[in-house]
ZANUDO-770386 format. One record per residue (C-alpha): x, y, z; chain. Coordinates in Angstrom, 1 decimal. Layout:
@X = X | Y = Y | Z = Z | c = A
...
END
This chain:
@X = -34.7 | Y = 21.2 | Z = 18.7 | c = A
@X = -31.8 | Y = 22.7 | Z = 16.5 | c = A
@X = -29.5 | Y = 20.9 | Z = 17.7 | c = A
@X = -31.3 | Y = 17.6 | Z = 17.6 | c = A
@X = -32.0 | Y = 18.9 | Z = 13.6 | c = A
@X = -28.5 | Y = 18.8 | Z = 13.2 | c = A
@X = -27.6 | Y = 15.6 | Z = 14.7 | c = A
@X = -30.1 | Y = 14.0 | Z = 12.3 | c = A
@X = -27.9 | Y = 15.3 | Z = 10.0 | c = A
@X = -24.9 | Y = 14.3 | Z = 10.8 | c = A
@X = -25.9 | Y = 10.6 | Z = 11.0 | c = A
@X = -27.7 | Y = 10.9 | Z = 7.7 | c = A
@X = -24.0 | Y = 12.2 | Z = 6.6 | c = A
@X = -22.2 | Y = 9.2 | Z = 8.5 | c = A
@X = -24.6 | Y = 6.8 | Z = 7.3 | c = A
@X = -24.4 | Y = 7.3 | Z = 3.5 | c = A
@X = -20.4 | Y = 8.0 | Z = 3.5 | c = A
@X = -20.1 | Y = 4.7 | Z = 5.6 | c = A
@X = -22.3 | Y = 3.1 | Z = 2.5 | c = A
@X = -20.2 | Y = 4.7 | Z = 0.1 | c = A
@X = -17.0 | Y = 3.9 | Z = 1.5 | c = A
@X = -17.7 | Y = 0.2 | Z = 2.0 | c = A
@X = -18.2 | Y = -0.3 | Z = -1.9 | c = A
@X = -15.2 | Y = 1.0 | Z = -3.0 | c = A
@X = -13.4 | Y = -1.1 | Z = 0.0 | c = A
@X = -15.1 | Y = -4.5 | Z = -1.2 | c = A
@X = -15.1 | Y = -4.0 | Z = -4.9 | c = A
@X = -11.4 | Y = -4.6 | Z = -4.3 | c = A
@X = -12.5 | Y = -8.2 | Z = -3.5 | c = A
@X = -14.2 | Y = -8.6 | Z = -6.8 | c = A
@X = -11.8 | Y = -7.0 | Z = -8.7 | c = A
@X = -9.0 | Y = -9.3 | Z = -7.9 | c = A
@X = -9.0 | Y = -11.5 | Z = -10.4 | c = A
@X = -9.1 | Y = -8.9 | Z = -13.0 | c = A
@X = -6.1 | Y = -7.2 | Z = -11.6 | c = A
@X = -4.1 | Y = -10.7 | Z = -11.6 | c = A
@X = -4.7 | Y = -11.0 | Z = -15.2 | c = A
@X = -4.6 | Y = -7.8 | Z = -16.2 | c = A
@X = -1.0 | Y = -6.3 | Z = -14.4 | c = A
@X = 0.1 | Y = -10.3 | Z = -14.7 | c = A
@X = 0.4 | Y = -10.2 | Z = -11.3 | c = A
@X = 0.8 | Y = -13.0 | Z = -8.7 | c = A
@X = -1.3 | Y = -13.5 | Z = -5.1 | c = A
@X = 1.8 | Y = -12.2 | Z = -3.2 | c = A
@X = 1.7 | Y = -8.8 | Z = -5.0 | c = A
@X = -2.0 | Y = -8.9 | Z = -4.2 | c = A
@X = -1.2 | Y = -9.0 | Z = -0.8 | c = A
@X = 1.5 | Y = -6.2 | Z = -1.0 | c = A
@X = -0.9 | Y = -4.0 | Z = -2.3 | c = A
@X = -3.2 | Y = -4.6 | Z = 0.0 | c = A
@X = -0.8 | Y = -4.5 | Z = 2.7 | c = A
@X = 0.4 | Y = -1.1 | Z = 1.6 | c = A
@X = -3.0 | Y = 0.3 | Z = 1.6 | c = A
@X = -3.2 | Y = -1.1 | Z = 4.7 | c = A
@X = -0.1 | Y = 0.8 | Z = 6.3 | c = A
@X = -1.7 | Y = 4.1 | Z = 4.4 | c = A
@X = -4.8 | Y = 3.4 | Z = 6.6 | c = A
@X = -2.6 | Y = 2.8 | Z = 9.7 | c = A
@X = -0.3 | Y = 6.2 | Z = 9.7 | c = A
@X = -3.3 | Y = 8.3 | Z = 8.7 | c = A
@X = -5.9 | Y = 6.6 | Z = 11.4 | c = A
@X = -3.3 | Y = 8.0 | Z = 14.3 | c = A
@X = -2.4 | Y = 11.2 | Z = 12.2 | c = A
@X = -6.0 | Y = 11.9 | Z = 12.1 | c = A
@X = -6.9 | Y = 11.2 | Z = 16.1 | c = A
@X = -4.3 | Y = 14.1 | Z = 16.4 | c = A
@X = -5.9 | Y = 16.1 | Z = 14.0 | c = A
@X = -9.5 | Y = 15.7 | Z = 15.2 | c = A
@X = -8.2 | Y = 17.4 | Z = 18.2 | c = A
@X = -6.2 | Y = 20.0 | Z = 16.9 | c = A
@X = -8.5 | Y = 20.9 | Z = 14.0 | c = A
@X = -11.8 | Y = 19.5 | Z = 14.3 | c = A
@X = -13.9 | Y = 16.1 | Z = 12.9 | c = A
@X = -15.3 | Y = 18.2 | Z = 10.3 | c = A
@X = -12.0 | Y = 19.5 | Z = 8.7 | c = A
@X = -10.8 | Y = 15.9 | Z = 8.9 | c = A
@X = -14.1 | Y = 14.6 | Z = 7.2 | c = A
@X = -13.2 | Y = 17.2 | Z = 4.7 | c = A
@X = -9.9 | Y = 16.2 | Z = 3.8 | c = A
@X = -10.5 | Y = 12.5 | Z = 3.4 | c = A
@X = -13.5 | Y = 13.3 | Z = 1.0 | c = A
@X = -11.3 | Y = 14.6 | Z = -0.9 | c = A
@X = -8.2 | Y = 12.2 | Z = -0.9 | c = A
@X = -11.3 | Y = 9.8 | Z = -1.7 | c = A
@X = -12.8 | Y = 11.3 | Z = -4.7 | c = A
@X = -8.8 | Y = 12.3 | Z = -6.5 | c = A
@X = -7.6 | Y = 9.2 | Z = -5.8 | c = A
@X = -10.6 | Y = 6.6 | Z = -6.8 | c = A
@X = -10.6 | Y = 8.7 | Z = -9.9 | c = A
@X = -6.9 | Y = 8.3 | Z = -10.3 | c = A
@X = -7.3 | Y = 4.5 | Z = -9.8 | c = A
@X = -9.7 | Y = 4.3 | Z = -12.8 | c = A
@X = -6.4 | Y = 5.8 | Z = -15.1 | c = A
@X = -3.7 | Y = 3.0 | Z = -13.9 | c = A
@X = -1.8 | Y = 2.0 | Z = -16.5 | c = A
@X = 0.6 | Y = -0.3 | Z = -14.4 | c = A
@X = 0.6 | Y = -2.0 | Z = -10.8 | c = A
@X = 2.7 | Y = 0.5 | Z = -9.5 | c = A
@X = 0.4 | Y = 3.2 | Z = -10.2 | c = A
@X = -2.5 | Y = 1.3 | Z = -8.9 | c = A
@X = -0.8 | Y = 0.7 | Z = -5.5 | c = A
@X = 0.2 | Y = 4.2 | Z = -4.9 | c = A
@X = -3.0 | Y = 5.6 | Z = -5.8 | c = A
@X = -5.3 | Y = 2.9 | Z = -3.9 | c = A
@X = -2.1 | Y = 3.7 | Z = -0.9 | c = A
@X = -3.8 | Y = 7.6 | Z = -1.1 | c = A
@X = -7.4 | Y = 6.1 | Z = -1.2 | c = A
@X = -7.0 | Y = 4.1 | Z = 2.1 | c = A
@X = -5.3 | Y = 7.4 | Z = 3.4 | c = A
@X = -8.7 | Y = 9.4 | Z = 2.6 | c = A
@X = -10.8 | Y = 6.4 | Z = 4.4 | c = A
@X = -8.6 | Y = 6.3 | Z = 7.5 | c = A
@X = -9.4 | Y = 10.3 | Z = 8.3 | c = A
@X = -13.1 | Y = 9.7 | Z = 7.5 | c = A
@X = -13.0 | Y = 6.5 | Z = 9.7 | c = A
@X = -11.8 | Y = 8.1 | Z = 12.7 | c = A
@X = -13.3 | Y = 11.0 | Z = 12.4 | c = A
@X = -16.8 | Y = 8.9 | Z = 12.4 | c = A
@X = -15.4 | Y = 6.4 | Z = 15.2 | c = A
@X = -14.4 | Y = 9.7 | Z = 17.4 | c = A
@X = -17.4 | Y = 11.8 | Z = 16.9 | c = A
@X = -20.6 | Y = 9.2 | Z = 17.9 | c = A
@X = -19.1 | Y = 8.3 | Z = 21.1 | c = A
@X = -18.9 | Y = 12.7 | Z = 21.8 | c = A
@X = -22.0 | Y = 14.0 | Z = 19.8 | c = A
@X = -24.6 | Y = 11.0 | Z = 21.0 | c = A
@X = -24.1 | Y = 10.3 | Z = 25.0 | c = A
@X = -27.3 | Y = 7.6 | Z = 24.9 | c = A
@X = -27.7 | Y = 4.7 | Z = 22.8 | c = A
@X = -24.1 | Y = 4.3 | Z = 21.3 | c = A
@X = -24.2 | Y = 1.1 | Z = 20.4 | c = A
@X = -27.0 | Y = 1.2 | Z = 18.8 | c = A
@X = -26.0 | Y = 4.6 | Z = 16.8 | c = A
@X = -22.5 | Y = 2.9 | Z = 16.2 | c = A
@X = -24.1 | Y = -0.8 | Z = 15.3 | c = A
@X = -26.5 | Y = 1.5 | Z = 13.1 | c = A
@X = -23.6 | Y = 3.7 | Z = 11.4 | c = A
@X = -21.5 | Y = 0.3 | Z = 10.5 | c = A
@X = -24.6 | Y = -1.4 | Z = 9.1 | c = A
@X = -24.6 | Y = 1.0 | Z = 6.5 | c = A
@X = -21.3 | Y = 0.3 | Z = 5.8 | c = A
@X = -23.0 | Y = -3.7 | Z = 4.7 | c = A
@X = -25.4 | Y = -1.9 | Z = 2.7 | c = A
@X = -22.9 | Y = -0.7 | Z = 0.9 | c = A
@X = -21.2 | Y = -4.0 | Z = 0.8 | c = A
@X = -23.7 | Y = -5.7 | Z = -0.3 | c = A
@X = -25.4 | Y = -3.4 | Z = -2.9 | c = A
@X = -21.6 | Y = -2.8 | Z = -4.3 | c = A
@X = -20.1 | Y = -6.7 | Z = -4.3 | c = A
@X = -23.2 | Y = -7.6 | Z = -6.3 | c = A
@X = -23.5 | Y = -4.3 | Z = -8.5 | c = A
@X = -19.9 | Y = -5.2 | Z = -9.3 | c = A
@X = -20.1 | Y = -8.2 | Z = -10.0 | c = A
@X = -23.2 | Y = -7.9 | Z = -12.4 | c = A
@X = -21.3 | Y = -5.5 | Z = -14.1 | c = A
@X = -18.1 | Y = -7.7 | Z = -14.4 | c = A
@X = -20.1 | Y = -10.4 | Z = -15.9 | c = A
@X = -21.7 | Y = -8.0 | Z = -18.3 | c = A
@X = -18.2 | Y = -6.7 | Z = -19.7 | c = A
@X = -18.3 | Y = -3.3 | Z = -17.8 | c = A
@X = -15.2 | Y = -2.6 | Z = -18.0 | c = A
@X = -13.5 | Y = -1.7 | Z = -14.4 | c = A
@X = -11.7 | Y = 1.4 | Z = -15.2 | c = A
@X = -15.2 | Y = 3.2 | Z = -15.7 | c = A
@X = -17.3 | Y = 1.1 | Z = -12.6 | c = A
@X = -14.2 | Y = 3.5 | Z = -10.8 | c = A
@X = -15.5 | Y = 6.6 | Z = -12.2 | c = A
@X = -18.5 | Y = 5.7 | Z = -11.4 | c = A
@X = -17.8 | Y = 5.4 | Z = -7.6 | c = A
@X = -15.3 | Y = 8.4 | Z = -8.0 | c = A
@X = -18.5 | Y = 10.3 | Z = -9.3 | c = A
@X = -20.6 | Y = 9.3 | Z = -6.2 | c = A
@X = -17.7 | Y = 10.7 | Z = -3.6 | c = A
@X = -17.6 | Y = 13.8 | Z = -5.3 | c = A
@X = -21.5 | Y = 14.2 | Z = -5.0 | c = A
@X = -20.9 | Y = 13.6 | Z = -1.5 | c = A
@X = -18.3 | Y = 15.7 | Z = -0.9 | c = A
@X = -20.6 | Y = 18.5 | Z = -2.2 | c = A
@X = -23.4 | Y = 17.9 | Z = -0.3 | c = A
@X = -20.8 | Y = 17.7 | Z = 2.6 | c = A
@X = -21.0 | Y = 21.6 | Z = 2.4 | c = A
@X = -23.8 | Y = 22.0 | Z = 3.9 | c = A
@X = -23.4 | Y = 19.6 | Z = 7.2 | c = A
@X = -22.5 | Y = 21.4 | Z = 10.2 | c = A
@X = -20.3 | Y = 19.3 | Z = 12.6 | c = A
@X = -20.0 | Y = 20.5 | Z = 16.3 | c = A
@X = -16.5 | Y = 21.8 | Z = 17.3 | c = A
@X = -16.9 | Y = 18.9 | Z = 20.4 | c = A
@X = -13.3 | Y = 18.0 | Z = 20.5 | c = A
@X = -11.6 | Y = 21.0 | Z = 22.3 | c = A
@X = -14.5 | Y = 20.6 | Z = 25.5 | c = A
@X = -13.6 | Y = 17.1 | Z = 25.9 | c = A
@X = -10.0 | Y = 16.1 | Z = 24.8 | c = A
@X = -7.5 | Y = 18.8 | Z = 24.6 | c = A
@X = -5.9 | Y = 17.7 | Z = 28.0 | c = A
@X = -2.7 | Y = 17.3 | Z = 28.8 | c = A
@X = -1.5 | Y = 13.1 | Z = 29.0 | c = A
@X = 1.0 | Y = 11.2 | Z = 29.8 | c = A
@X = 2.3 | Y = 9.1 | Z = 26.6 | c = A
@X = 4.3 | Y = 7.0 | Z = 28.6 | c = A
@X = 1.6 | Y = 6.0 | Z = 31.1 | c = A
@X = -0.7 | Y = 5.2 | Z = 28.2 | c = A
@X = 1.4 | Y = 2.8 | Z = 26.3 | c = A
@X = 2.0 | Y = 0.7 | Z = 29.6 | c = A
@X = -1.5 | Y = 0.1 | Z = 30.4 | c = A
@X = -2.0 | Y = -3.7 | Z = 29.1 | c = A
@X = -5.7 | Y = -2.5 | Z = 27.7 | c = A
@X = -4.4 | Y = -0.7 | Z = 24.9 | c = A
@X = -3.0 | Y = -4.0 | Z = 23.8 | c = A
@X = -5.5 | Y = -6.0 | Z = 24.5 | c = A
@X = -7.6 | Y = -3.6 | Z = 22.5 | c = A
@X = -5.2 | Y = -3.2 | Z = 19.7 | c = A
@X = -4.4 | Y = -7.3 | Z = 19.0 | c = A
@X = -8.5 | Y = -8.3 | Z = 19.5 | c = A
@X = -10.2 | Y = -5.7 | Z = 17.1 | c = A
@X = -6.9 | Y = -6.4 | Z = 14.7 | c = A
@X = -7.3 | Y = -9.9 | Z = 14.4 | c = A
@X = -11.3 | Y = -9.4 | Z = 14.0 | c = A
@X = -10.5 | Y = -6.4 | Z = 11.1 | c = A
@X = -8.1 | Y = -9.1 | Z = 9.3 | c = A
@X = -10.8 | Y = -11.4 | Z = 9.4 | c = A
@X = -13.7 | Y = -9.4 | Z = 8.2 | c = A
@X = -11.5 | Y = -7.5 | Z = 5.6 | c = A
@X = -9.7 | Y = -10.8 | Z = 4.2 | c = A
@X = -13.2 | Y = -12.5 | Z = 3.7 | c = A
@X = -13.8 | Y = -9.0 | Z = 1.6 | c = A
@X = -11.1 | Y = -9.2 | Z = 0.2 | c = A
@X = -10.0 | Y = -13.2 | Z = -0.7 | c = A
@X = -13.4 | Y = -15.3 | Z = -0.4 | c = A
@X = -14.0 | Y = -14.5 | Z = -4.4 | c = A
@X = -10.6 | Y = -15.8 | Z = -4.9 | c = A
@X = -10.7 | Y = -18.6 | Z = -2.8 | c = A
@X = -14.1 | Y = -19.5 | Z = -4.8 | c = A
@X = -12.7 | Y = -19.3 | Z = -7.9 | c = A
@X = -9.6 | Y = -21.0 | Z = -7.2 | c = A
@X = -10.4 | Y = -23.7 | Z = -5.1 | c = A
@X = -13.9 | Y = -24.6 | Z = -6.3 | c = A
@X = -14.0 | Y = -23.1 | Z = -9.8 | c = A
@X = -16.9 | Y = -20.4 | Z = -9.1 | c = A
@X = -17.8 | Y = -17.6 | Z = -11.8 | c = A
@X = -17.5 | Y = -14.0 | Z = -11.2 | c = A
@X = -21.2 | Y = -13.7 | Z = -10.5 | c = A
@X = -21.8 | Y = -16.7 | Z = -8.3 | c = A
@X = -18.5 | Y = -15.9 | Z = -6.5 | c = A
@X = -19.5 | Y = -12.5 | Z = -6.0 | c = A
@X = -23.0 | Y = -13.7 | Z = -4.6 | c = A
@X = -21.3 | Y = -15.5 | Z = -2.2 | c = A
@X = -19.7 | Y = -12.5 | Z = -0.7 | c = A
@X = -22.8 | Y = -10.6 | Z = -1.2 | c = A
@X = -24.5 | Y = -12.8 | Z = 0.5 | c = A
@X = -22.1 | Y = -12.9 | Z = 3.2 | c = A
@X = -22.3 | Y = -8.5 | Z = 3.5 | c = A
@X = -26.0 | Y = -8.7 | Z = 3.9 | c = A
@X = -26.1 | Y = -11.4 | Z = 6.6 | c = A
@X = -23.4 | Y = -9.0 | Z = 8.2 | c = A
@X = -25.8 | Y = -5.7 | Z = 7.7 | c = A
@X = -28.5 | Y = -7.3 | Z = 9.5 | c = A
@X = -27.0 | Y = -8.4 | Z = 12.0 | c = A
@X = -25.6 | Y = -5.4 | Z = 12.6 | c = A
@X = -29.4 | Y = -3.5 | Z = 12.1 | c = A
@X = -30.0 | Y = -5.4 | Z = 14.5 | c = A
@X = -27.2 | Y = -6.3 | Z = 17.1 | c = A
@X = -27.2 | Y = -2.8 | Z = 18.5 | c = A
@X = -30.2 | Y = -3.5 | Z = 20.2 | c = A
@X = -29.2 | Y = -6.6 | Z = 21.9 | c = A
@X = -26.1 | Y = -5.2 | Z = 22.7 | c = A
@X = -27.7 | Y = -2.9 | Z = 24.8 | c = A
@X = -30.0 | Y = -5.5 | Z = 26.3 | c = A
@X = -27.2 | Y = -8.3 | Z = 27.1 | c = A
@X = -23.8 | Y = -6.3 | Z = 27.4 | c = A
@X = -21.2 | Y = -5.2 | Z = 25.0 | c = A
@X = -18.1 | Y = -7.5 | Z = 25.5 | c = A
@X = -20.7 | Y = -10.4 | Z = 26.6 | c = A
@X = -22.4 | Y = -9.9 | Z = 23.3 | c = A
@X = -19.1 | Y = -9.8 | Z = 21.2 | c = A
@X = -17.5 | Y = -12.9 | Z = 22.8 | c = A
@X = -21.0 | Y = -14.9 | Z = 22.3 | c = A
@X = -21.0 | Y = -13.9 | Z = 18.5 | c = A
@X = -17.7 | Y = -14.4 | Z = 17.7 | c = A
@X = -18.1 | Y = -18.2 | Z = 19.1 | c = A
@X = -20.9 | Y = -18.7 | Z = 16.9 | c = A
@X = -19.3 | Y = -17.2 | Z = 14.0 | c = A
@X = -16.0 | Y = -19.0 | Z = 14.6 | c = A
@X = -18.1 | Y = -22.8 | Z = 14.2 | c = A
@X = -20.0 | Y = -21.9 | Z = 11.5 | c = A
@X = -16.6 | Y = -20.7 | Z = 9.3 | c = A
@X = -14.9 | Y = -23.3 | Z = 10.1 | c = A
@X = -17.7 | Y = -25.8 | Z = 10.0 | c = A
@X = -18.0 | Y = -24.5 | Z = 6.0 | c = A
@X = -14.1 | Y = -25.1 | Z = 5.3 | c = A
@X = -14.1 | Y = -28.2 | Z = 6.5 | c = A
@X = -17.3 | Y = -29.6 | Z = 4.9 | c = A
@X = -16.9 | Y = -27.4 | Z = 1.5 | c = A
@X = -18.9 | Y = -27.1 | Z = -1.6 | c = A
@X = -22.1 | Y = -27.1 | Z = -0.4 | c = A
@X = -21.6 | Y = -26.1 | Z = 3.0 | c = A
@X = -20.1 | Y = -23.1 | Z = 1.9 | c = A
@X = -23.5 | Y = -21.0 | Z = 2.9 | c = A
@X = -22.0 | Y = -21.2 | Z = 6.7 | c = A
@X = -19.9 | Y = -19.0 | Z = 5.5 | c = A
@X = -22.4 | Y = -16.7 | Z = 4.7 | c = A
@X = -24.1 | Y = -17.2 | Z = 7.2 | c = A
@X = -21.0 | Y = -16.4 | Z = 9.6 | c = A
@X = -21.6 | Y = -12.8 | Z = 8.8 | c = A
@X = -24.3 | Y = -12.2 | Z = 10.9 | c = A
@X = -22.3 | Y = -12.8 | Z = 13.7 | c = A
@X = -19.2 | Y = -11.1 | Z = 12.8 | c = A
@X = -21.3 | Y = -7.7 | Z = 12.5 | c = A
@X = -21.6 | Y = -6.1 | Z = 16.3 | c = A
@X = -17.7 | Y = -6.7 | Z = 16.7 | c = A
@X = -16.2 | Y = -3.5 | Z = 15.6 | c = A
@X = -18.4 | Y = -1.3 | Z = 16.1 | c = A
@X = -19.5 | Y = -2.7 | Z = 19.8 | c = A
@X = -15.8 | Y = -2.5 | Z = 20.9 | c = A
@X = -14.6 | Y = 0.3 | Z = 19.4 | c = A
@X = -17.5 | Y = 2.2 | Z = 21.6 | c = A
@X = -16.5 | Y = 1.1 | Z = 24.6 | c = A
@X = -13.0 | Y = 2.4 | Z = 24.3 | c = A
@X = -14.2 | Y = 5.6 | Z = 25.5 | c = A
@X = -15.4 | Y = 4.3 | Z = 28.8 | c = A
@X = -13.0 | Y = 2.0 | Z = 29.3 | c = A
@X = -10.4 | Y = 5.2 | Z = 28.4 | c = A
@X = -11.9 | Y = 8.3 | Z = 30.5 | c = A
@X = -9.7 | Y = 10.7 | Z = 29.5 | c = A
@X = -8.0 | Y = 11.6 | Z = 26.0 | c = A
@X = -10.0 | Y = 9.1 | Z = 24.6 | c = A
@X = -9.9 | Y = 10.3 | Z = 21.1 | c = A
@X = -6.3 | Y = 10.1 | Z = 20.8 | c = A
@X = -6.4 | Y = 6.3 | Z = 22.0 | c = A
@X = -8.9 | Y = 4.9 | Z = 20.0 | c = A
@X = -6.5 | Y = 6.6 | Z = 17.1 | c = A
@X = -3.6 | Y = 4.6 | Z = 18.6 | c = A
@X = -6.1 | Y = 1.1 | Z = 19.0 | c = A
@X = -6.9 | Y = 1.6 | Z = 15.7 | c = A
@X = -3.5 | Y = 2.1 | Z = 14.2 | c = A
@X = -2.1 | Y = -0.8 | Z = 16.2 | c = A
@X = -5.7 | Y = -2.8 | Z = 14.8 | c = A
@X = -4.9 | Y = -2.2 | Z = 11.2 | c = A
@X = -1.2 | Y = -2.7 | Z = 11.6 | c = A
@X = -2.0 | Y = -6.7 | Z = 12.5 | c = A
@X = -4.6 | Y = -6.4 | Z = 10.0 | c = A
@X = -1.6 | Y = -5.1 | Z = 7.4 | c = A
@X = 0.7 | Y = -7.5 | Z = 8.2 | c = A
@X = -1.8 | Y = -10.5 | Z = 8.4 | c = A
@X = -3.0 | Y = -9.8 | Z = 4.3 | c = A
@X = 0.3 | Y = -10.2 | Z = 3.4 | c = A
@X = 1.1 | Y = -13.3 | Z = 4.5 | c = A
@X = -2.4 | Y = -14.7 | Z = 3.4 | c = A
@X = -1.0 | Y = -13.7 | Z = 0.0 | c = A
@X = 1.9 | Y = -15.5 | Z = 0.4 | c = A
@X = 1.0 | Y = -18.5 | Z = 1.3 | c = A
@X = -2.2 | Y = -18.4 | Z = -1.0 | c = A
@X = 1.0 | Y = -19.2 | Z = -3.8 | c = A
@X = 3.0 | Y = -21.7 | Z = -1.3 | c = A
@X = 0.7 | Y = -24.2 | Z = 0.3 | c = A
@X = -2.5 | Y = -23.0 | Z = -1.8 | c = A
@X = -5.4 | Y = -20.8 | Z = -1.5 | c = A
@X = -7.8 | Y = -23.5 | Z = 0.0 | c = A
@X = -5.4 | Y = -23.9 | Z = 3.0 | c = A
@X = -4.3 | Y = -20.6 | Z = 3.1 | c = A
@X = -7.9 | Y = -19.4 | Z = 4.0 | c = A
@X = -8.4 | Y = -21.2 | Z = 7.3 | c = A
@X = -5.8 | Y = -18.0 | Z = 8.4 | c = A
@X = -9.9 | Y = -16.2 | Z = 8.8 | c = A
@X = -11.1 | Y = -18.1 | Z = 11.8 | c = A
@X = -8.0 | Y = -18.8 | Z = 13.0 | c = A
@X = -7.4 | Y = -15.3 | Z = 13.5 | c = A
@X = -10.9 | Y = -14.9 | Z = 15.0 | c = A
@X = -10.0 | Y = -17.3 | Z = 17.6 | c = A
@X = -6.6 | Y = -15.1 | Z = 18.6 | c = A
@X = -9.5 | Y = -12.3 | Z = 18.5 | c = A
@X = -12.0 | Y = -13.9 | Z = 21.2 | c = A
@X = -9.2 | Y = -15.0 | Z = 23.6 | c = A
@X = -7.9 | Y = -10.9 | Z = 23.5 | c = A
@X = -11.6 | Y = -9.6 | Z = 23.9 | c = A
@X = -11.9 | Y = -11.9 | Z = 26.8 | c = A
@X = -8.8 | Y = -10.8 | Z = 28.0 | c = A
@X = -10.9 | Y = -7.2 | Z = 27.9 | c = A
@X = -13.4 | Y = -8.0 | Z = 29.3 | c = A
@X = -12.1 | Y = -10.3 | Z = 32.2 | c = A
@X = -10.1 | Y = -6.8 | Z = 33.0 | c = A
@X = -13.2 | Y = -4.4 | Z = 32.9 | c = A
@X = -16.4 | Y = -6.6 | Z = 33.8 | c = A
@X = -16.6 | Y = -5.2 | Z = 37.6 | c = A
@X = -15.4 | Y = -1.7 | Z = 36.3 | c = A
@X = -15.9 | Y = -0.9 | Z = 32.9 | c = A
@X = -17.2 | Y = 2.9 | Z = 33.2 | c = A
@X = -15.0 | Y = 3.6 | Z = 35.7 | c = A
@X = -11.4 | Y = 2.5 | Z = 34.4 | c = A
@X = -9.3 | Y = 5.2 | Z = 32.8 | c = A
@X = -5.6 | Y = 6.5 | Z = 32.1 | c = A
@X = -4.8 | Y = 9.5 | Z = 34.2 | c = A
@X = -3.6 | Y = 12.8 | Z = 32.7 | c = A
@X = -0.6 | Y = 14.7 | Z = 33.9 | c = A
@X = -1.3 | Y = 16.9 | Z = 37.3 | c = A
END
C-alpha cells in the first residue's frame, strides 16, 4: 500500500514536470519571430541555436543514462531541475544572441537529465501497463504544449513582453523543484542495471540503429512543427501571432489526445503495429495540407493526433527488445535520436533562407517517411521475438 502511495507520487511528479517542461520547449516556437527581430538575426542562426541546444540535449541524454546508474534517477531529476530553473531565468536577462544560445545550450542540458531519467524510470518502477503510463506521462507533456503555445501567444499579442513570460516559467520550475523535496524515488537502478556489458557487442547490433535513425527522424518532425510551423504561417501565408500560434496550439492538443488516448490501443493492437499505422495516417494528412494550403492547413492540425503514441510507444519497448543494460541504451538511442534531430534543424534553417520557408517545410513528413521505413525495419526484426531479443553481457 506504501509503496503504491509513492508511485502515485512519482507520476503525479512526472506528469506535471513533463507539463512544465513542454512549455518552455514550444514557447521557443512562438518566440521566434521576436528573437529574429530583436538580435536581427536570420533563419540560419535560428537553426544554429536550435541545433546547439540540440547537441546540449544530446551529450547530457547519454551522460545522464550513465548517471542514472551510478547515482540514481532521483539525483539526476535533481540536477536538471535545477539547470532548468538557473538557466530559464538566465534566458529572461539576454542581452545578445550569444548569450541566449549559451544559456538555452544549459536549458536543454537540464531537460535531457530530466528526460531520461523519466524515460528510464517507468519502464523499472511500473512492470504493467507501460504504454499506457508512458502514452500517459507524454500527454502531459501536450498539455503543456498546448496550455503554453496559446498562453504565449495571448500574451505576445497583448505586449507582454518576453523577457518577463521567462520569469514567469523560471518561477514555476523553481516551485517544482521545491516540491521535488518531498518525492521519494526508488534507488531501482543498482537491482537491475549495474552489470557488466560488452560496448563493442552493443554498437554492432543493427537495432540500436534502427532505433536511433526511426525515433530521430520522428523527434525532428514533431520538434520542427514546434518549433517552425508559426514561422512558416507567418512567412508563407501572412498569419498573426495569435492565429499562428492557434494553429500550433491546435496542433499540441490534437497530439495530447491522442496520446490520452493511444496508450490504450496500443496495448489492444500492438506497439510497433500501432506506430507504423499512425505514422501513415499522419504522414497523408501533413502532406495532404502542404500541398492544398491555406485552408487545408487544419490537416496539419489534425496530423497531431497521430504523431502522439510514437515516442513514447517506442521508446518503451527498448527495454524488451534490450534485456539487459537497458538503461544505458535507451541513453545511447536517445543520444543518436537527438543527434539526427540536431543536425536535421539546422538545415531546415538553412534552406528556410535559400529555397524559402514554404518549400523548406515539406523536410517534416519527409523525414516521417525515413521514420516509418526504420520502425518497420524494427519491427520486421522483432515481430516473432520481441520480449525475448536482447544484447548479452560479458561472462
Amino acid at each position: 500500500m506504501r509503496q503504491n502511495k509513492e508511485n502515485l507520487r512519482i507520476i503525479i511528479f512526472m506528469f506535471l514536470i513533463m507539463a512544465f517542461n513542454a512549455i518552455i520547449d514550444n514557447s521557443k516556437g512562438i518566440l521566434i519571430p521576436i528573437f529574429k527581430e530583436v538580435f536581427m538575426v536570420s533563419n540560419t542562426d535560428i537553426g544554429l541555436m536550435l541545433s546547439l541546444g540540440t547537441f546540449a540535449y544530446i551529450i547530457f541524454t547519454y551522460v545522464g543514462g550513465i548517471l542514472c546508474e551510478k547515482i540514481g534517477q532521483r539525483k539526476v531529476f535533481f540536477l536538471g531541475l535545477m539547470f532548468m530553473t538557473i538557466s530559464i531565468f538566465l534566458m529572461s536577462t539576454a542581452n545578445t544572441f550569444n548569450s541566449l544560445i549559451m544559456y538555452m545550450f544549459l536549458m536543454n542540458l537540464g531537460n535531457a537529465l530530466i528526460s531520461i531519467g523519466i524515460n528510464t524510470l517507468i519502464p523499472l518502477v511500473f512492470i504493467s501497463f507501460q504504454a499506457i503510463i508512458m502514452n500517459l506521462t507524454h500527454f502531459c507533456y501536450g498539455v503543456g504544449s498546448t496550455v503554453g503555445q496559446l498562453s504565449v501567444g495571448y500574451l505576445v499579442d497583448k505586449g507582454v513582453a518576453w523577457r518577463n513570460i521567462y520569469v514567469g516559467i523560471a518561477t514555476l520550475f523553481l516551485l517544482v523543484s521545491i516540491g521535488f523535496c518531498f518525492i521519494k524515488v526508488p534507488e531501482v537502478h543498482k537491482a537491475h542495471d549495474n552489470k557488466g556489458f560488452n560496448i563493442t557487442k552493443i554498437f554492432k547490433e543493427k537495432l540500436l540503429y534502427f532505433y536511433g535513425l526511426g525515433l530521430g527522424f520522428y523527434v525532428y518532425a514533431e520538434v520542427g512543427t514546434a518549433s517552425w510551423l508559426v514561422n512558416f504561417l507567418q512567412e508563407s501565408y501572412g498569419y498573426s501571432f495569435s492565429k499562428s500560434s492557434l494553429y500550433l496550439s491546435a496542433f499540441f492538443f490534437l497530439f495530447t489526445i491522442g496520446r490520452l488516448v493511444g496508450g490504450f490501443v496500443v496495448e489492444k493492437k500492438g506497439y510497433l503495429q500501432s506506430i507504423l499505422v499512425s505514422l501513415a495516417i499522419a504522414i497523408i494528412l501533413f502532406i495532404t495540407g502542404l500541398i492544398i494550403g491555406n485552408f487545408a492547413l487544419v490537416l496539419i492540425c489534425i496530423s497531431g493526433l497521430f504523431f502522439a503514441i510514437t515516442f513514447p510507444t517506442l521508446t518503451v519497448t527498448i527495454r524488451s527488445v534490450f534485456k539487459e543494460n537497458s538503461t544505458y541504451i535507451t541513453g545511447v538511442i536517445i543520444t543518436f535520436s537527438s543527434s539526427v534531430n540536431m543536425i536535421l534543424n539546422y538545415i531546415m534553417g538553412s534552406l528556410s533562407d535559400i529555397i524559402g520557408t514554404t518549400k523548406a517545410f515539406y523536410m517534416i513528413p519527409a523525414s516521417l517517411i525515413t521514420s516509418i521505413i526504420f520502425i518497420f525495419l524494427i519491427y520486421s526484426n522483432t515481430k516473432n521475438n520481441l520480449t525475448l531479443r536482447q544484447v548479452e553481457h560479458n561472462g
